[in-house]
C-alpha positions as CSV (number, residue, x, y, z in Angstrom):
1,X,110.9,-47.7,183.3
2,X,109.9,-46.2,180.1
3,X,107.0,-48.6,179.7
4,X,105.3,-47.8,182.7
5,X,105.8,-44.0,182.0
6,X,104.0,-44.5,178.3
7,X,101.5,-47.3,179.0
8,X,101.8,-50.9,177.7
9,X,100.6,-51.7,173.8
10,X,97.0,-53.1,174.3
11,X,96.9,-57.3,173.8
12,X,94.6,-56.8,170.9
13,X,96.5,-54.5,169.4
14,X,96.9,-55.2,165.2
15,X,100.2,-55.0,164.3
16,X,100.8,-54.2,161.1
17,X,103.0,-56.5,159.2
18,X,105.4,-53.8,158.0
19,X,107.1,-53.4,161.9
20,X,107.5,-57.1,162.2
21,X,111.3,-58.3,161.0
22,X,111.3,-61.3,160.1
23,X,115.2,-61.8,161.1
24,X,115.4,-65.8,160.6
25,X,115.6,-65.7,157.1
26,X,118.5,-62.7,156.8
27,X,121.9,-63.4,156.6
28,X,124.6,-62.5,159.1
29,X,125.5,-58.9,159.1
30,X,123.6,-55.2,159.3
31,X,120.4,-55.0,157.3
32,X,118.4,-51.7,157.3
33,X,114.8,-50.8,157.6
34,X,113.8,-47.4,156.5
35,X,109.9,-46.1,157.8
36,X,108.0,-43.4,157.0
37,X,106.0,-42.1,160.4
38,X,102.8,-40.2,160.2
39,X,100.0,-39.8,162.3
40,X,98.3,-43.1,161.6
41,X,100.9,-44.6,163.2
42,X,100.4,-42.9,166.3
43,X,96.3,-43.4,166.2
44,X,97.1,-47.3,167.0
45,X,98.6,-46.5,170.0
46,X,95.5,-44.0,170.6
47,X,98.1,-41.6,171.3
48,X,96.6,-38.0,170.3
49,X,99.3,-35.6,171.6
50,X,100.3,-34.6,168.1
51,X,97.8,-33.1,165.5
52,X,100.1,-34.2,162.5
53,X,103.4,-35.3,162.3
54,X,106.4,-36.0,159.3
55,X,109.0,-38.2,161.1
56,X,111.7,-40.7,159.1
57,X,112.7,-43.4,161.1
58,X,115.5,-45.4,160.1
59,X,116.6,-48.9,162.0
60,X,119.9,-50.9,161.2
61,X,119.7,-54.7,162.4
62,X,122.9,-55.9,163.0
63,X,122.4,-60.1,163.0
64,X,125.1,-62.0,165.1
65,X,124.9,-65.7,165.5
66,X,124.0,-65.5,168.9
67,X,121.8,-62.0,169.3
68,X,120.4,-59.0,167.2
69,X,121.2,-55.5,167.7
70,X,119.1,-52.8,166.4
71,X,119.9,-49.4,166.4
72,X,116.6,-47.0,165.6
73,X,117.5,-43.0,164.4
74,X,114.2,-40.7,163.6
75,X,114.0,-37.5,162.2
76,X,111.3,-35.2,161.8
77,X,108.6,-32.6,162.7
78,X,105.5,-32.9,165.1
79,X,102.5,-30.6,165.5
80,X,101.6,-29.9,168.6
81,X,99.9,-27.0,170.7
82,X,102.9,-24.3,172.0
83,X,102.1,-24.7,176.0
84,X,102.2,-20.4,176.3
85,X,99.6,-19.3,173.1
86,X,98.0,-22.5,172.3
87,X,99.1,-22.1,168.8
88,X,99.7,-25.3,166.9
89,X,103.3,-25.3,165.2
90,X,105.9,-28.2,163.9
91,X,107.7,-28.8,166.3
92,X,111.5,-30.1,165.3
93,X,112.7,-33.9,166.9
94,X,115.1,-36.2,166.7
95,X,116.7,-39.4,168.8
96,X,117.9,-42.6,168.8
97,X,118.2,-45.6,170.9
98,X,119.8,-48.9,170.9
99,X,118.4,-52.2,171.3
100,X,120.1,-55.7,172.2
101,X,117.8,-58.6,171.9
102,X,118.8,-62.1,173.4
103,X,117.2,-65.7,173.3
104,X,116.0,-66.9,176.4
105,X,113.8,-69.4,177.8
106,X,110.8,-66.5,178.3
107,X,110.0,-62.9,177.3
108,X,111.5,-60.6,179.0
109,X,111.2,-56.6,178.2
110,X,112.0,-55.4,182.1
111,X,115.1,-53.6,180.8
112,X,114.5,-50.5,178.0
113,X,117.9,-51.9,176.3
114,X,117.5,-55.4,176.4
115,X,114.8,-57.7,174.8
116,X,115.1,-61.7,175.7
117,X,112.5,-63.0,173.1
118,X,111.9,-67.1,173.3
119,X,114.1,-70.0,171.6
120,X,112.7,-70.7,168.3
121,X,111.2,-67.2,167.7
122,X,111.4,-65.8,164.1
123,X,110.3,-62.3,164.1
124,X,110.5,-59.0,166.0
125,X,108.2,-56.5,166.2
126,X,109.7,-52.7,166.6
127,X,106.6,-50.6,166.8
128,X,106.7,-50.2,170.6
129,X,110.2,-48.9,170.3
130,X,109.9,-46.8,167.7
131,X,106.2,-45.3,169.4
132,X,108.8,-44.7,172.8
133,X,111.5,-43.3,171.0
134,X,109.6,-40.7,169.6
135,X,107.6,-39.8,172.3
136,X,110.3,-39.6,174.5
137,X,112.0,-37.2,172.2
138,X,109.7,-34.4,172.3
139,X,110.5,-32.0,174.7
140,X,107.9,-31.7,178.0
141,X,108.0,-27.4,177.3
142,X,106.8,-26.9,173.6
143,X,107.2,-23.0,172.9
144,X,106.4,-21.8,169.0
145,X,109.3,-19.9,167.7
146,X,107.7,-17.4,167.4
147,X,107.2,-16.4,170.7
148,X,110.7,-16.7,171.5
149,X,111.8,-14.6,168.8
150,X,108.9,-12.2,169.1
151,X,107.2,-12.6,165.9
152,X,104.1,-14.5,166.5
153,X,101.1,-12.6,167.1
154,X,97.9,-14.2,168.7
155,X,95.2,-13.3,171.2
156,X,96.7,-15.3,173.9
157,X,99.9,-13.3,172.9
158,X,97.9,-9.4,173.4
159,X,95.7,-10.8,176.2
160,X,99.6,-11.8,178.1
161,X,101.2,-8.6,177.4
162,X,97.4,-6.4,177.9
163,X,97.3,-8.0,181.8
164,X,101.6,-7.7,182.4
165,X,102.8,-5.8,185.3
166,X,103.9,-2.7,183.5
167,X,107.2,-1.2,184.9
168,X,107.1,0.6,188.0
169,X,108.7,4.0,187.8
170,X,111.4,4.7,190.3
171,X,111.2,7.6,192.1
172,X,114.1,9.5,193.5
173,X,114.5,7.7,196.7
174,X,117.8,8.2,198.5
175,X,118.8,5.4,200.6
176,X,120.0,5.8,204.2
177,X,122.7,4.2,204.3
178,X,124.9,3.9,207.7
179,X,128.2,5.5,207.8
180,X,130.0,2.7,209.6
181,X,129.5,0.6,206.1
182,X,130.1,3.7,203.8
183,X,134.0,3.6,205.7
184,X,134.1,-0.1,204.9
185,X,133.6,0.2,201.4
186,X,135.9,3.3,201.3
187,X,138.7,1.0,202.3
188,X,137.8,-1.7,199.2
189,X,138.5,1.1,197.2
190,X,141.2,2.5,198.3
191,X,143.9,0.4,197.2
């Protein structure tokens, strides 16, 4: 399960007021909520894997009359450390998820896609799946482009290609080969 993977939010926590929906006091129908992710955000969570980070996060509440969908999209850059050079670099992301929450007589988050909050709850609050979705969307191998294009230059970089294996030089070396095979190959190209 996700949660496990990432760690649960710590109980005293503050949750800031703008990642609570309020949905009891919206009318039927979608409803959008546009957020603006930086590395603030992140620091809550006391998750320190990106140095910086510019990431728009956009979530459409659909209200039914008997359950909420939500549907989070982010877009964006992180800066993290490539895993070859060490070189910090923004990194491009992007996901989505979906989200079905249902009334229930307890809390329930078990399942990644379905949230059962209590009867007579009024608000949600989205910051633990927004944190998830993005952290789940950045790749586990973070190469700067410019190592794969061949463009960056760093000492990690000159150190890698100082201490490479440089080509071994092939000497004439005639094989033996056994004549037996030598007629069976003949034969394949014969025909």
């Amino acid at each position: 399960m996700q949660t496990e993977f990432l760690g649960q939010i710590d109980v005293e926590m503050k949750v800031s007021n703008e990642f609570l929906i309020p949905f009891i006091g919206l009318k039927q129908g979608k409803h959008q909520f546009d957020y603006q992710i930086d590395k603030t955000f992140f620091d809550r969570f006391e998750y320190d894997e990106f140095e910086n980070c510019a990431i728009q996060t956009s979530v459409v509440l659909d209200k039914k009359s008997t359950m909420l969908e939500l549907q989070f999209k982010h877009k964006g850059t992180v800066n993290v450390p490539c895993d070859v050079t060490g070189e910090p670099f923004d990194l491009p992301i992007k996901g989505k998820i979906k989200l079905v929450v249902q009334f229930g007589d307890a809390f329930n988050d078990e399942n990644e896609e379905l949230l059962i909050l209590p009867h007579g709850e009024h608000q949600i609050d989205i910051s633990q799946y927004i944190y998830e979705m993005i952290v789940l969307s950045v790749p586990l191998k973070r190469v700067h482009p410019g190592v794969k294009d061949g463009t960056l230059q760093s000492e990690a970089i000159e150190k890698l290609e100082e201490l490479a294996v440089k080509g071994v030089q092939e000497e004439n070396i005639t094989e033996e080969t056994d004549p037996r095979w030598d007629q069976l190959k003949k034969l394949l190209t014969d025909k």
